[in-house]
C-alpha positions as CSV (number, residue, x, y, z in Angstrom):
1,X,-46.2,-48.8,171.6
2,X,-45.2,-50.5,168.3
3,X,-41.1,-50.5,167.1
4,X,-42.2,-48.5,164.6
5,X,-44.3,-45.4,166.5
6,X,-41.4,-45.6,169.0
7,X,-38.8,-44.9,166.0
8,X,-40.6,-41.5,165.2
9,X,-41.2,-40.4,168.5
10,X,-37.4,-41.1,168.9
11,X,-36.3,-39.2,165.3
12,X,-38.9,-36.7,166.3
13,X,-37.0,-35.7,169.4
14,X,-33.2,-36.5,168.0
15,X,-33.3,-32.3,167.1
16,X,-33.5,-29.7,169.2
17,X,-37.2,-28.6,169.2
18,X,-36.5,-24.5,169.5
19,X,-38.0,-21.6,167.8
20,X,-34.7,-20.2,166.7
21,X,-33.0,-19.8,163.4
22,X,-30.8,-23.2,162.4
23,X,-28.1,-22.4,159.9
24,X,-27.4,-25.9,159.7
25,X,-29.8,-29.1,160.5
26,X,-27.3,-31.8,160.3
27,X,-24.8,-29.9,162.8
28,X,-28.0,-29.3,165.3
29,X,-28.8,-32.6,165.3
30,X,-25.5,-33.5,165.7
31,X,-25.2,-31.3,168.7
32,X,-28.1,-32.7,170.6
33,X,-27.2,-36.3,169.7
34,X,-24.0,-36.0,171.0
35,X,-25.8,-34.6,174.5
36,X,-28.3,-37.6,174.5
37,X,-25.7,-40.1,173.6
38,X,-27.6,-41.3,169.8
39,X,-24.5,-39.2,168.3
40,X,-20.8,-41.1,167.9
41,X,-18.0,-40.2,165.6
42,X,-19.0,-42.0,162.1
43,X,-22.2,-41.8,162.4
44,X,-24.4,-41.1,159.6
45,X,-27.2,-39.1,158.7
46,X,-29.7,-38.9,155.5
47,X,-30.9,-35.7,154.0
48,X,-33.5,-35.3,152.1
49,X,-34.0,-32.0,150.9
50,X,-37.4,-30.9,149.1
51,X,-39.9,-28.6,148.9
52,X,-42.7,-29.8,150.9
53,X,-45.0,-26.4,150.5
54,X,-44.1,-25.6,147.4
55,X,-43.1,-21.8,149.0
56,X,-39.6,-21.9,146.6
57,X,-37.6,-22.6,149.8
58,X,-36.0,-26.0,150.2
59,X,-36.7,-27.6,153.5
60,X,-35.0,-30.9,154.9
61,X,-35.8,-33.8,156.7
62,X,-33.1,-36.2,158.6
63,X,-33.2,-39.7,159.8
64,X,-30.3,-41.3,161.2
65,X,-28.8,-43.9,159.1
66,X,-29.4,-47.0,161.3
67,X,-26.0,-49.4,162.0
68,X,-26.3,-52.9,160.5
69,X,-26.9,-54.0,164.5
70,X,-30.0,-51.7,164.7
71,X,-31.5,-53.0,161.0
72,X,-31.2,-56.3,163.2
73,X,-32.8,-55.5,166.2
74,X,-35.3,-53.7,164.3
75,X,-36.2,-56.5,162.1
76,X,-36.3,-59.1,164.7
77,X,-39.0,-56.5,166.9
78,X,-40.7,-56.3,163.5
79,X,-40.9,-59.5,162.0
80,X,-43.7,-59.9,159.2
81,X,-43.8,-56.2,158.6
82,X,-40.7,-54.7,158.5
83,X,-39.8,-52.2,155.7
84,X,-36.7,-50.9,155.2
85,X,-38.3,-47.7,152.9
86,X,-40.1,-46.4,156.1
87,X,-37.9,-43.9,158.0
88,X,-38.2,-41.7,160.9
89,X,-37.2,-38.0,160.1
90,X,-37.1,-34.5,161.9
91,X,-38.3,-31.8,159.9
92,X,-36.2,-28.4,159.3
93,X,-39.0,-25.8,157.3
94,X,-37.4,-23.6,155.4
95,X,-37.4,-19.9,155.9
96,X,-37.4,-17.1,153.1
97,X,-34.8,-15.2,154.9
98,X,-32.3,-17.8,155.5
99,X,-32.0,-20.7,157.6
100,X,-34.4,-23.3,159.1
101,X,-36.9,-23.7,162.0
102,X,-37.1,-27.1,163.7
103,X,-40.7,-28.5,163.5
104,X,-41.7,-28.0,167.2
105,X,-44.5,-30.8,166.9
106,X,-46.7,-32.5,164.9
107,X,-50.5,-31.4,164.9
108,X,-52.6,-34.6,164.6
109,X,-56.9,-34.4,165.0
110,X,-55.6,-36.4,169.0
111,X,-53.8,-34.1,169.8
112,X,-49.5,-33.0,169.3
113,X,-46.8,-35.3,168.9
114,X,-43.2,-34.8,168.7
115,X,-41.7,-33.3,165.9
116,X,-41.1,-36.2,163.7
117,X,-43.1,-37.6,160.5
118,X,-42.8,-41.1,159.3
119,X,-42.5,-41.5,155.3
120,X,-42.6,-44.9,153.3
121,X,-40.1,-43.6,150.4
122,X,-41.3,-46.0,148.4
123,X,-45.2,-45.1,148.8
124,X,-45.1,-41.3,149.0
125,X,-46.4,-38.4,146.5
126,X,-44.8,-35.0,146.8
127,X,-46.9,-32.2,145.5
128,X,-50.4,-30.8,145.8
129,X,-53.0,-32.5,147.8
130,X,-56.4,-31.6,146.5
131,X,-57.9,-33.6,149.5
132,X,-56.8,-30.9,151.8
133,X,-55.9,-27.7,149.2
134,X,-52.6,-27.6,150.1
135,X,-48.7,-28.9,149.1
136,X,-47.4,-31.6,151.0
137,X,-46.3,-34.8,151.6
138,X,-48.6,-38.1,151.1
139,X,-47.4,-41.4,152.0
140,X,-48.6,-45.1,154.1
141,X,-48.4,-45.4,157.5
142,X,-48.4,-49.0,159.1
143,X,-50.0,-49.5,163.1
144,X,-49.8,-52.7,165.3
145,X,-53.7,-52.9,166.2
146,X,-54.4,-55.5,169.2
147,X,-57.1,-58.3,167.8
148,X,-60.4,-58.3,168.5
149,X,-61.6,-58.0,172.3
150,X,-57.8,-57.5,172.5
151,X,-56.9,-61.1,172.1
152,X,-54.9,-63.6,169.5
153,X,-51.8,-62.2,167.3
154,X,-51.3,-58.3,166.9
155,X,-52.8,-57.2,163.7
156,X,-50.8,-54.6,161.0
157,X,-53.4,-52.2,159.2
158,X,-52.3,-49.3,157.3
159,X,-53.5,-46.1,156.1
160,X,-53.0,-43.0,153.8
161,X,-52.0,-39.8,155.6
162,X,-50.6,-36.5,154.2
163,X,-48.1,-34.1,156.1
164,X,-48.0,-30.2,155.9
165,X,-46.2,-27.5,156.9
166,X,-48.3,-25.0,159.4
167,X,-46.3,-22.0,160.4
168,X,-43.8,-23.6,162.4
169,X,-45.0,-26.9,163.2
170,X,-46.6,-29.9,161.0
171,X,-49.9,-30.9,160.1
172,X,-50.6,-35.0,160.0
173,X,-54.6,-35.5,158.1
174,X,-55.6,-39.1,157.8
175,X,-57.0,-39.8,154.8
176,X,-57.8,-43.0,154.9
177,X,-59.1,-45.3,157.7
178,X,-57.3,-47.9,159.0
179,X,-57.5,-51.2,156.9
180,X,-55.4,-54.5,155.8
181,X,-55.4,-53.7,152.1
182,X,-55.2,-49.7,151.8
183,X,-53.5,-50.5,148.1
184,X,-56.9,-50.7,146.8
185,X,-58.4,-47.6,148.5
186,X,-59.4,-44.3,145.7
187,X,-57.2,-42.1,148.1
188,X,-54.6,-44.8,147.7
189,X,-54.9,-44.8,143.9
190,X,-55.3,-41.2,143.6
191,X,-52.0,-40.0,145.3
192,X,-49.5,-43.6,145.7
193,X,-50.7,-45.5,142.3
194,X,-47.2,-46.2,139.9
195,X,-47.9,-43.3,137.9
196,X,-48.2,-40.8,140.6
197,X,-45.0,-41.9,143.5
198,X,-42.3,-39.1,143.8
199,X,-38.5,-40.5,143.5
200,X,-37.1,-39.4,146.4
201,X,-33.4,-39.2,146.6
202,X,-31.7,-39.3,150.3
203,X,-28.0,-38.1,150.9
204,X,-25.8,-39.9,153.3
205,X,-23.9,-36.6,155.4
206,X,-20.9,-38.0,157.5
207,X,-20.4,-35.0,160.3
């Protein structure tokens, strides 16, 4: 497992994954990091709050803000491809009655994942998605593939993918399959081009 699969699955799980009402995401995640031991006084979190169905009700996403130590580590494990846009977040939907439900998985075509979505702020659309007739989130997602016959260097390919709310969980649709230059993709074009990117705007939260 890549650096980078393994920070998802990790900000996937940094929430409680429950079905009941969360009045505050930052204090829940708070509350099971301090059980797990990810969670020390001055740690920080981002918030990013949006509107990924388009429903009128806000919903947020956190990521832990990683300590100068972890960007480190992280960059030595990644090397060539690191990226310091592409964050890890745990996904609180909105409800129309007040509060939040934690996204109890990810739905992907090989089956469910933990709870967490990976985003490249600086290659994501928010907004419709006519490829798959709903609101949501596009962005790029980079994988470690092995080389042919499994031999030589590890190669990084990328690909488009779009995330959407389902009930109480998320939905991950590939759009694109898995290449070395997904920039010059239609899907790519259609949805990440200069034109189209959302600005998305993250705020630090000290608990």
């Amino acid at each position: 497992m890549t650096p980078r699969l393994l920070l998802i699955l990790l900000i996937g799980t940094c929430c409680s994954a429950h079905c009941q009402t969360i009045q505050d995401p930052i204090a829940d995640c708070v509350k099971f990091g301090s059980a797990s031991g990810s969670y020390y006084p001055g740690r920080v979190y981002y918030k990013w709050t949006v509107d990924i169905n388009h429903d009128g009700v806000n919903d947020v996403l956190v990521s832990l803000k990683e300590t100068s130590e972890e960007l480190a580590e992280k960059k030595d494990e990644e090397r060539g491809y690191f990226n310091s846009n592409y964050h890890g977040f745990g996904v609180f939907i909105g409800l129309k009655e007040g509060g939040y439900l934690n996204s109890k998985y990810v739905k992907e075509d090989t089956g469910d994942v933990a709870g967490g979505i990976g985003v490249d702020l600086s290659r994501c659309y928010v907004g419709y998605v006519e490829s798959v007739k709903q609101y949501g989130i596009v962005t790029v997602q980079q994988l470690e593939v092995s080389g042919p016959s499994g031999k030589g260097l590890p190669i990084h390919k990328e690909r488009v993918c779009c995330y959407t709310v389902e009930g109480d969980h998320m939905k991950k649709t590939i759009l694109t399959p898995l290449t070395e230059d997904v920039e010059e993709s239609p899907m790519y074009k259609r949805y990440l081009s200069d034109s189209k990117r959302s600005i998305v705007q993250l705020d630090e939260v000290r608990p």
